[in-house]
Biopython code that builds the backbone (N, CA, C, O; Angstrom):
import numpy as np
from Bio.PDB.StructureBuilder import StructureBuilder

atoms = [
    (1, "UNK", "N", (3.751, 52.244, -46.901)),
    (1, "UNK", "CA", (3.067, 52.359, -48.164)),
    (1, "UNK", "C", (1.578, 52.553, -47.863)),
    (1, "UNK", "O", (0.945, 51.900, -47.033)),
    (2, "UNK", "N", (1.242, 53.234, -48.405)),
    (2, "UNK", "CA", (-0.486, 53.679, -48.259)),
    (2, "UNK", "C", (-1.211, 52.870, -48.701)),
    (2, "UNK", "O", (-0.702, 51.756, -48.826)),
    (3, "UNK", "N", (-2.439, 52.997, -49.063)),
    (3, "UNK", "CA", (-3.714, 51.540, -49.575)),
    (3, "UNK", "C", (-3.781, 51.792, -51.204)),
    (3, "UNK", "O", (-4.066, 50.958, -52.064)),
    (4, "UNK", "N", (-3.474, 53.031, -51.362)),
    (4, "UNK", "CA", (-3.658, 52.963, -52.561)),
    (4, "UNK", "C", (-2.367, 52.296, -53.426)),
    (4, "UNK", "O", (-2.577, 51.884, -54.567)),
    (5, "UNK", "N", (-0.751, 52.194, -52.702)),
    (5, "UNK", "CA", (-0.078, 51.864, -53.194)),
    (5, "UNK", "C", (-0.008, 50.091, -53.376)),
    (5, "UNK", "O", (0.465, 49.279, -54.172)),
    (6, "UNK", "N", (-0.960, 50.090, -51.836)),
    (6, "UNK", "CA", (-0.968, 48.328, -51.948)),
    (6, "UNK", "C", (-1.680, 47.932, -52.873)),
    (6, "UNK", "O", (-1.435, 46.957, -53.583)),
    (7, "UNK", "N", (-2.825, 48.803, -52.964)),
    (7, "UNK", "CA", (-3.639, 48.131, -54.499)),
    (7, "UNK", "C", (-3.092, 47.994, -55.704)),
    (7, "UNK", "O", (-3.317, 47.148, -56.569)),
    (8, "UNK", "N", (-2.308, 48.950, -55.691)),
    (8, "UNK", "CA", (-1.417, 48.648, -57.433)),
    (8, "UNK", "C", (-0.500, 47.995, -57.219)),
    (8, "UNK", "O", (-0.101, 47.534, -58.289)),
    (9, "UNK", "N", (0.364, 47.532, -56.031)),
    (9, "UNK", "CA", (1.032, 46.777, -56.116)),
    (9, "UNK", "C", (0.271, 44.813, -56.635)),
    (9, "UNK", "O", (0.711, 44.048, -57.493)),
    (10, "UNK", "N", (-0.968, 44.614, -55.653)),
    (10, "UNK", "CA", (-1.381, 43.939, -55.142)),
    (10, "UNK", "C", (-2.035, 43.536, -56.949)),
    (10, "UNK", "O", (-1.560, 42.579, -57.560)),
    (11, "UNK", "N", (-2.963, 44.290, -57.472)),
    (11, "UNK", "CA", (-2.798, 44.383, -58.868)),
    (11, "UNK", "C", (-1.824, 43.449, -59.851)),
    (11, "UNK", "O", (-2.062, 42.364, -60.383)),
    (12, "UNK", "N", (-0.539, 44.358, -59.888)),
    (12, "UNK", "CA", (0.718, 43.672, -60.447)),
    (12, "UNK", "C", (0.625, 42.634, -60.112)),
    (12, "UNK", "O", (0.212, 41.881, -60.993)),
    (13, "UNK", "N", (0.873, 42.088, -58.967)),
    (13, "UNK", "CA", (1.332, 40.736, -58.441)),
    (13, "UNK", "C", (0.249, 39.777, -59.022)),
    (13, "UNK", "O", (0.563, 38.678, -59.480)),
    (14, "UNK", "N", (-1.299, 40.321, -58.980)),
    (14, "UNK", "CA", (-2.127, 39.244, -59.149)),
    (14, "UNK", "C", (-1.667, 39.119, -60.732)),
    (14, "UNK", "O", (-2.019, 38.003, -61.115)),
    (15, "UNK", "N", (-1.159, 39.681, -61.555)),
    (15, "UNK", "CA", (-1.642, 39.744, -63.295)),
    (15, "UNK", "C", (-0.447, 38.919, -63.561)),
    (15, "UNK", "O", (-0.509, 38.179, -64.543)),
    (16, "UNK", "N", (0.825, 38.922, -62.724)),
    (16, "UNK", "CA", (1.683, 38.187, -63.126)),
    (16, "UNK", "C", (1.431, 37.016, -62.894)),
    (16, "UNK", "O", (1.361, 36.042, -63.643)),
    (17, "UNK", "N", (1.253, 37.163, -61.504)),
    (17, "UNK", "CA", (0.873, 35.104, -61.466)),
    (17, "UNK", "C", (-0.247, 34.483, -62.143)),
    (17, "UNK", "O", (-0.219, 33.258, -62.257)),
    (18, "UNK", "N", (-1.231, 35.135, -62.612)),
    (18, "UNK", "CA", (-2.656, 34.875, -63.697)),
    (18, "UNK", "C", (-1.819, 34.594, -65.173)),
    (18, "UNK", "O", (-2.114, 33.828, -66.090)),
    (19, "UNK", "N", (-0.747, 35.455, -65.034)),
    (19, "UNK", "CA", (-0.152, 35.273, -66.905)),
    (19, "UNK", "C", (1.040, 33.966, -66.711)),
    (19, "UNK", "O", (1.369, 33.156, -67.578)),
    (20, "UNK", "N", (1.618, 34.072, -65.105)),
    (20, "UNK", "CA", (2.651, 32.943, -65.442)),
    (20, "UNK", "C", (1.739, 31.284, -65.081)),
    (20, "UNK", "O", (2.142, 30.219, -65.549)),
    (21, "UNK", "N", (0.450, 31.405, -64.147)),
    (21, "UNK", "CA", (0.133, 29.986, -64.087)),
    (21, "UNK", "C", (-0.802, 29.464, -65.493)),
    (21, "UNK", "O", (-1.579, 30.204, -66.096)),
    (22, "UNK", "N", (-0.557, 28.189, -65.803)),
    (22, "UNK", "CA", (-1.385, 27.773, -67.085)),
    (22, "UNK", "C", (-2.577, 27.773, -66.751)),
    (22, "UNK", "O", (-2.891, 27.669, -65.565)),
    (23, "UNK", "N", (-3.536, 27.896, -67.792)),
    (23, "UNK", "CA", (-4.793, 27.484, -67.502)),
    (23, "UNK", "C", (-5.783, 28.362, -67.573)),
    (23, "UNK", "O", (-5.480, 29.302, -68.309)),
    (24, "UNK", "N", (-6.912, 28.447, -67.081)),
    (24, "UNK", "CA", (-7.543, 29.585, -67.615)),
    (24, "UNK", "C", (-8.150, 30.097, -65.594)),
    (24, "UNK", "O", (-8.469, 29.501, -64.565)),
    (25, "UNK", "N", (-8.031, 31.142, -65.951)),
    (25, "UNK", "CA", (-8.649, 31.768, -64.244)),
    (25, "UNK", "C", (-9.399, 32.609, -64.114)),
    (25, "UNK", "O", (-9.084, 33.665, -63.566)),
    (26, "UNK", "N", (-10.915, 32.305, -64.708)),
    (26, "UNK", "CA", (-11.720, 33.730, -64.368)),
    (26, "UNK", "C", (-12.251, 34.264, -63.450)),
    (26, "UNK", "O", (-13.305, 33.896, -62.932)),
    (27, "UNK", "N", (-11.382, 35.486, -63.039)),
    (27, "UNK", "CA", (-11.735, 36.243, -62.087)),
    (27, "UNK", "C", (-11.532, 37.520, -62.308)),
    (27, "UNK", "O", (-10.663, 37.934, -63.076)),
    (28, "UNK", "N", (-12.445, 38.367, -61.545)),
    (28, "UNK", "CA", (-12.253, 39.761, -62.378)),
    (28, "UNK", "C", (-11.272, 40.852, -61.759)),
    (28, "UNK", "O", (-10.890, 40.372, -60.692)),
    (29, "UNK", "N", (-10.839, 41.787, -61.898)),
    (29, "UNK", "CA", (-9.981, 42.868, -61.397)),
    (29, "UNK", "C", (-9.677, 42.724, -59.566)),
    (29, "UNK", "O", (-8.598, 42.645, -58.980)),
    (30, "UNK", "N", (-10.993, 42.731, -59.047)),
    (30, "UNK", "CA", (-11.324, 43.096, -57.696)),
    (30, "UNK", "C", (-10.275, 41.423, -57.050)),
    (30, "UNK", "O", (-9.563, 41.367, -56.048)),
    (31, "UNK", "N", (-10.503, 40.541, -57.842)),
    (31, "UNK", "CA", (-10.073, 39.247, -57.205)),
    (31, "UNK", "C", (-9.105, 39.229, -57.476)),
    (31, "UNK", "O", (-8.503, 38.467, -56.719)),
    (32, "UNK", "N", (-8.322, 39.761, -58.369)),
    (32, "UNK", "CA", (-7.266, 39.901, -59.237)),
    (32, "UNK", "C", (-6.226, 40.009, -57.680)),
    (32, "UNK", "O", (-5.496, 39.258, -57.032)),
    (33, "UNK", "N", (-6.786, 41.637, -57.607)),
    (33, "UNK", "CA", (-5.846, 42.187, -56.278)),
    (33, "UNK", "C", (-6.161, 41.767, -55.468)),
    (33, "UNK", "O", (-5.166, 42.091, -54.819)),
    (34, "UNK", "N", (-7.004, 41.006, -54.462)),
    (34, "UNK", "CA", (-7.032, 39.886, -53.334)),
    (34, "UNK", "C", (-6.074, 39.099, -53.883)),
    (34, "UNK", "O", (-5.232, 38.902, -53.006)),
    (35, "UNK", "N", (-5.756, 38.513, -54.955)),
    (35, "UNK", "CA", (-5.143, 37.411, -55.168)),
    (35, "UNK", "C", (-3.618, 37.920, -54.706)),
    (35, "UNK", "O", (-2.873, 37.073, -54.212)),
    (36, "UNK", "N", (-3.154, 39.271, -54.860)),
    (36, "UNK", "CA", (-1.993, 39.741, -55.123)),
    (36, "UNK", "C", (-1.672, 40.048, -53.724)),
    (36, "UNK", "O", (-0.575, 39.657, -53.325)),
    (37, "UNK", "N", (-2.400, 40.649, -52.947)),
    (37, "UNK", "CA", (-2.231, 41.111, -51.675)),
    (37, "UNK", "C", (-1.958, 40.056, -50.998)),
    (37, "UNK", "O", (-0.880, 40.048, -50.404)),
    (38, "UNK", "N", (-2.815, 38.922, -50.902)),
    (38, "UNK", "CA", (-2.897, 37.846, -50.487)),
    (38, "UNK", "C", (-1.764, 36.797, -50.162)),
    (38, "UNK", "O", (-1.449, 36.149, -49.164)),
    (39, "UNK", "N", (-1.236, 36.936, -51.613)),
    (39, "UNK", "CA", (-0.198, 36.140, -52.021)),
    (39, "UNK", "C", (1.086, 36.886, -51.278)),
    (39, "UNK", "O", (2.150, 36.365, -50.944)),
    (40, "UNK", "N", (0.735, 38.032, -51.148)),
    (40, "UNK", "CA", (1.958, 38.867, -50.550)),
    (40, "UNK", "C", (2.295, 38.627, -49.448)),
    (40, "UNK", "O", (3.424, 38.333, -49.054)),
    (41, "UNK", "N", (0.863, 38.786, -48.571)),
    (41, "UNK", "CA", (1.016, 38.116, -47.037)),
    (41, "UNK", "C", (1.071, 36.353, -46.736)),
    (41, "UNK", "O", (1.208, 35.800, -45.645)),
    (42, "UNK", "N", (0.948, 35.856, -47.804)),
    (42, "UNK", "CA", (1.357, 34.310, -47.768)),
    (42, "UNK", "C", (2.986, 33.930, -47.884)),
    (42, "UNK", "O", (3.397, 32.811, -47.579)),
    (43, "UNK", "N", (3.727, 34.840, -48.291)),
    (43, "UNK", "CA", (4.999, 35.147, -48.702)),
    (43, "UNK", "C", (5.859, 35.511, -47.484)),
    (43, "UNK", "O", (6.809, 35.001, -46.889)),
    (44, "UNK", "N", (4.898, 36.924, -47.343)),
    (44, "UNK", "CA", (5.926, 36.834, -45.785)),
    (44, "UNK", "C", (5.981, 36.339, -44.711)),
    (44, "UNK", "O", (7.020, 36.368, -44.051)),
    (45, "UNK", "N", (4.814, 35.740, -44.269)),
    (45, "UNK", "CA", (4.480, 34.850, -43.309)),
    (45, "UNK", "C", (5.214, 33.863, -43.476)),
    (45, "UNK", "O", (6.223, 33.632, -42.811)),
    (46, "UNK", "N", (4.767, 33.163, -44.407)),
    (46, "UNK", "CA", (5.630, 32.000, -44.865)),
    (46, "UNK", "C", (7.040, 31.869, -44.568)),
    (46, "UNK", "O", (7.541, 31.085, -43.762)),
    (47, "UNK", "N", (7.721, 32.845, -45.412)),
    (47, "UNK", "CA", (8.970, 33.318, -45.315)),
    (47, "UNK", "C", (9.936, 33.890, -44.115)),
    (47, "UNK", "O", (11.167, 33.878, -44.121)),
    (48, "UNK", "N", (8.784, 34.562, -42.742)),
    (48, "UNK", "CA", (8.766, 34.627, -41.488)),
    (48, "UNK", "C", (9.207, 33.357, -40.587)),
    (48, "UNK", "O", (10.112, 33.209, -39.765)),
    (49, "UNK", "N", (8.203, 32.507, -41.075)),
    (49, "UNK", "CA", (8.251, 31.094, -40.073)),
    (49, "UNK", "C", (9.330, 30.022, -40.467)),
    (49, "UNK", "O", (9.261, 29.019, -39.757)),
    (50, "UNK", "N", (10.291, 29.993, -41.408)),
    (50, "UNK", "CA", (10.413, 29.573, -42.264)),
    (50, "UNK", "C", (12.497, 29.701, -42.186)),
    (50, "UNK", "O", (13.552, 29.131, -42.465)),
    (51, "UNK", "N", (11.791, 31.068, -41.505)),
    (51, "UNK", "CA", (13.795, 32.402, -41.064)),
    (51, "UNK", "C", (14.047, 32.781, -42.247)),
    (51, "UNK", "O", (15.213, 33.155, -42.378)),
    (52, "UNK", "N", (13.313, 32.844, -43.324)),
    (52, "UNK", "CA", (14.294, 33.802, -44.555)),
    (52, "UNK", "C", (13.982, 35.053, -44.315)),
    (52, "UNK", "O", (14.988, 35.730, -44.529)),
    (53, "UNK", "N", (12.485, 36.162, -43.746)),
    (53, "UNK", "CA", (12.846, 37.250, -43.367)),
    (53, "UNK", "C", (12.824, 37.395, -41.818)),
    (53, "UNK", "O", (12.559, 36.461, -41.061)),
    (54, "UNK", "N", (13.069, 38.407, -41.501)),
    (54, "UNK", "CA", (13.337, 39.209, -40.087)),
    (54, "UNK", "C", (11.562, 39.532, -39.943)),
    (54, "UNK", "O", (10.839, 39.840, -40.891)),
    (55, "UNK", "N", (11.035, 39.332, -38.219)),
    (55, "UNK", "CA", (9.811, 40.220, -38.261)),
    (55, "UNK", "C", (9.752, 41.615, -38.801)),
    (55, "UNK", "O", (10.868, 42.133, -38.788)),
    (56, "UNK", "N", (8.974, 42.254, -39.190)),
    (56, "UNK", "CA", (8.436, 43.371, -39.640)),
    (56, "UNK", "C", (9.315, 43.371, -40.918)),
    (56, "UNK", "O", (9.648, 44.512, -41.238)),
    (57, "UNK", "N", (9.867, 42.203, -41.888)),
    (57, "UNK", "CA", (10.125, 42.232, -42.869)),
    (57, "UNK", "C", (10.023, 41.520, -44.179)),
    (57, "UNK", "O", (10.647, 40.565, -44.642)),
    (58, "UNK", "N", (9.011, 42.295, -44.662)),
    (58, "UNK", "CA", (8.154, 42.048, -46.140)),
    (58, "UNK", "C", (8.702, 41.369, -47.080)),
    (58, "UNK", "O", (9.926, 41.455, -47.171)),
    (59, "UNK", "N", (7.822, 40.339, -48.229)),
    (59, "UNK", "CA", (8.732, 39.883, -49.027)),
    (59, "UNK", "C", (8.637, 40.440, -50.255)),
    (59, "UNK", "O", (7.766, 41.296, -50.414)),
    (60, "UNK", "N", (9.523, 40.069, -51.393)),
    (60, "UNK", "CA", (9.767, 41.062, -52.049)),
    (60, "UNK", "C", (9.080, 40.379, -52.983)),
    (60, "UNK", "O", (8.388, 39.390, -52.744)),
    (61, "UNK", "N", (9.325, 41.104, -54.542)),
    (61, "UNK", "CA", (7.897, 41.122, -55.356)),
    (61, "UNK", "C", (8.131, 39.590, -56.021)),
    (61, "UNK", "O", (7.136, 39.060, -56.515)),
    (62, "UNK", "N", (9.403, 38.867, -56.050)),
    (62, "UNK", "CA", (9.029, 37.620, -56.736)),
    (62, "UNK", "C", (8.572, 36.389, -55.464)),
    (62, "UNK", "O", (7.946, 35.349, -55.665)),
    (63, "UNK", "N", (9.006, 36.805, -54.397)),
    (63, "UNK", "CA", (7.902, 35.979, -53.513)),
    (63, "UNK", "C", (6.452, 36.193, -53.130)),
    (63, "UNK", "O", (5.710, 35.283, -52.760)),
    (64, "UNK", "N", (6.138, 37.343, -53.236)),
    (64, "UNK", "CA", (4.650, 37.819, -53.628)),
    (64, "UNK", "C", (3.748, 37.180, -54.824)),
    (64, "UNK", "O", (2.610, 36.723, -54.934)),
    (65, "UNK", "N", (4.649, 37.354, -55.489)),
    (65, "UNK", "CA", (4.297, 36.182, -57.211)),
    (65, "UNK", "C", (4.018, 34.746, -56.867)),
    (65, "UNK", "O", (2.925, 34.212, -57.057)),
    (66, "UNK", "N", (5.261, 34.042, -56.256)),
    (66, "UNK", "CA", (5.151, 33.123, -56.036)),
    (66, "UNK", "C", (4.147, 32.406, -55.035)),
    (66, "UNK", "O", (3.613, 31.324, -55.279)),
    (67, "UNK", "N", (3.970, 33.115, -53.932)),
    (67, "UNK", "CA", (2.401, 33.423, -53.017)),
    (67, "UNK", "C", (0.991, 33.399, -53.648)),
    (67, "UNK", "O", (0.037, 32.761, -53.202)),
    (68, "UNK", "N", (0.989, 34.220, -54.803)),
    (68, "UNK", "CA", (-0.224, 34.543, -55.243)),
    (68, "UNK", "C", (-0.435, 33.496, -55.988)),
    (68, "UNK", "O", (-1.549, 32.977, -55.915)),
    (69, "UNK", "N", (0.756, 32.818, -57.051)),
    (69, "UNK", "CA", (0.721, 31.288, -57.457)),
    (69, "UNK", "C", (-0.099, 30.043, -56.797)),
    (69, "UNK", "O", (-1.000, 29.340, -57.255)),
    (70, "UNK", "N", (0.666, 30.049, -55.359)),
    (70, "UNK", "CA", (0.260, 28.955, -54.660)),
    (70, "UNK", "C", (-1.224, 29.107, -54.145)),
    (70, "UNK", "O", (-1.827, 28.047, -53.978)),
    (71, "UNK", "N", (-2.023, 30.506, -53.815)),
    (71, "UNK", "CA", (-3.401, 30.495, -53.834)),
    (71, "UNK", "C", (-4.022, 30.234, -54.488)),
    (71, "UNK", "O", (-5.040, 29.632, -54.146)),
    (72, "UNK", "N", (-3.649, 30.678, -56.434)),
    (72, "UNK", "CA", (-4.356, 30.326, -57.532)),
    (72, "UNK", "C", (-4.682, 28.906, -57.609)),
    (72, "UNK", "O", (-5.750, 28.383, -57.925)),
    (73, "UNK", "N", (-3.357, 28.268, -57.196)),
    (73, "UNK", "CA", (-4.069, 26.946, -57.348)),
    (73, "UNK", "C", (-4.791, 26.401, -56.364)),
    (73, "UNK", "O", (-5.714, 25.693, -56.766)),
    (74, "UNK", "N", (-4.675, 26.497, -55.214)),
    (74, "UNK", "CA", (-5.543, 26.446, -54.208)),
    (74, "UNK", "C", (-6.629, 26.532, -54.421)),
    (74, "UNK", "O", (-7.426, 25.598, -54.340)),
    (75, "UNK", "N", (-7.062, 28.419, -54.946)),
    (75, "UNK", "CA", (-8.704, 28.731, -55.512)),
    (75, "UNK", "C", (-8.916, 27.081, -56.760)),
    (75, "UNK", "O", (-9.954, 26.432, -56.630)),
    (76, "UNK", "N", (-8.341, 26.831, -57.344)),
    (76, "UNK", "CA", (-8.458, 26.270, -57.896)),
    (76, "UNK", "C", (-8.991, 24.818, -58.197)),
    (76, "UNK", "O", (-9.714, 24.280, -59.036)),
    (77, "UNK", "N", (-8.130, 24.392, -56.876)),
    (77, "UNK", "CA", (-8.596, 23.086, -56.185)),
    (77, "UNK", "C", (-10.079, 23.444, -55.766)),
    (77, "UNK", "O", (-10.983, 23.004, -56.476)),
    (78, "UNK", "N", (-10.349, 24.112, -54.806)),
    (78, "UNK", "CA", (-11.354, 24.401, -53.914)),
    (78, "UNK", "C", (-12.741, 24.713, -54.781)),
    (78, "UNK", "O", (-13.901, 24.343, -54.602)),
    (79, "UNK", "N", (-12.176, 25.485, -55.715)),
    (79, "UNK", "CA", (-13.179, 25.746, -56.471)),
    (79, "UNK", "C", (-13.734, 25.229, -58.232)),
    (79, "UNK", "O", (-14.207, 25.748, -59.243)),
    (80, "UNK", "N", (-13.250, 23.757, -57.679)),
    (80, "UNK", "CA", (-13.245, 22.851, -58.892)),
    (80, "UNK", "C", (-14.801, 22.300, -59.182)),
    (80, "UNK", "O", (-15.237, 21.726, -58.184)),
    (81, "UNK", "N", (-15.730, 22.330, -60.280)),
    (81, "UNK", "CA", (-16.589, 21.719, -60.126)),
    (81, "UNK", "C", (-16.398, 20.469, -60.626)),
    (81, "UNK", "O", (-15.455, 19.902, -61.178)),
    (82, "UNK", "N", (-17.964, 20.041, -60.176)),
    (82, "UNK", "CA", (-17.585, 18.736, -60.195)),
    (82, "UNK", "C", (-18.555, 17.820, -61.177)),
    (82, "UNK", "O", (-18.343, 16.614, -61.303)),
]
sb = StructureBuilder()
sb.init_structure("model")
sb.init_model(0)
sb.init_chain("A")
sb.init_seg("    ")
for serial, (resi, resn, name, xyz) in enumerate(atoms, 1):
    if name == "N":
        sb.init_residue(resn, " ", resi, " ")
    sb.init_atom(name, np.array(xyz, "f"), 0.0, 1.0, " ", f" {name:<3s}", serial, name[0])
structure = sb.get_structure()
C-alpha cells in the first residue's frame, strides 16, 4: 500500500476510535491520522508478540481501532492537566 493509502486508511481508523471512545479529544486532522497509523502499528506488534499474527502480518482494521483506542487514552492520561 502506498503513503497515500496509509493516510486514508490511518484517517479512518483515527475517526472511529475518536467517535467510539467517550469524552471529548481535541485534536486536529494531522493527529487524527498519527493516532490511526499508530494504533495500527500498536496492533500488529502487539498482536505479533502475542502469536495472533504471523511476521510480516498486519492487523486488520478492527484491531487498528482497537490500537488507536488504547493510545487515545494513553494521550489522555499523559496529557491530563492538572
Amino acid at each position: 500500500m502506498g503513503i497515500i493509502g496509509t493516510i486514508l486508511i490511518g484517517f479512518v481508523v483515527g475517526l472511529v476510535a475518536r467517535f467510539l471512545k467517550p469524552g471529548k479529544d481535541a485534536m486536529g486532522w494531522i493527529m487524527t491520522i498519527v493516532l490511526g497509523i499508530g494504533g495500527s502499528l500498536l496492533a500488529t506488534y502487539a498482536g505479533q508478540a502475542l502469536g495472533w499474527y504471523q511476521p510480516g502480518e498486519t492487523a486488520g482494521f478492527i484491531g487498528a481501532v482497537v490500537g488507536a483506542i488504547i493510545l487515545l487514552v494513553l494521550w489522555a492520561l499523559v496529557s491530563k492537566k492538572k
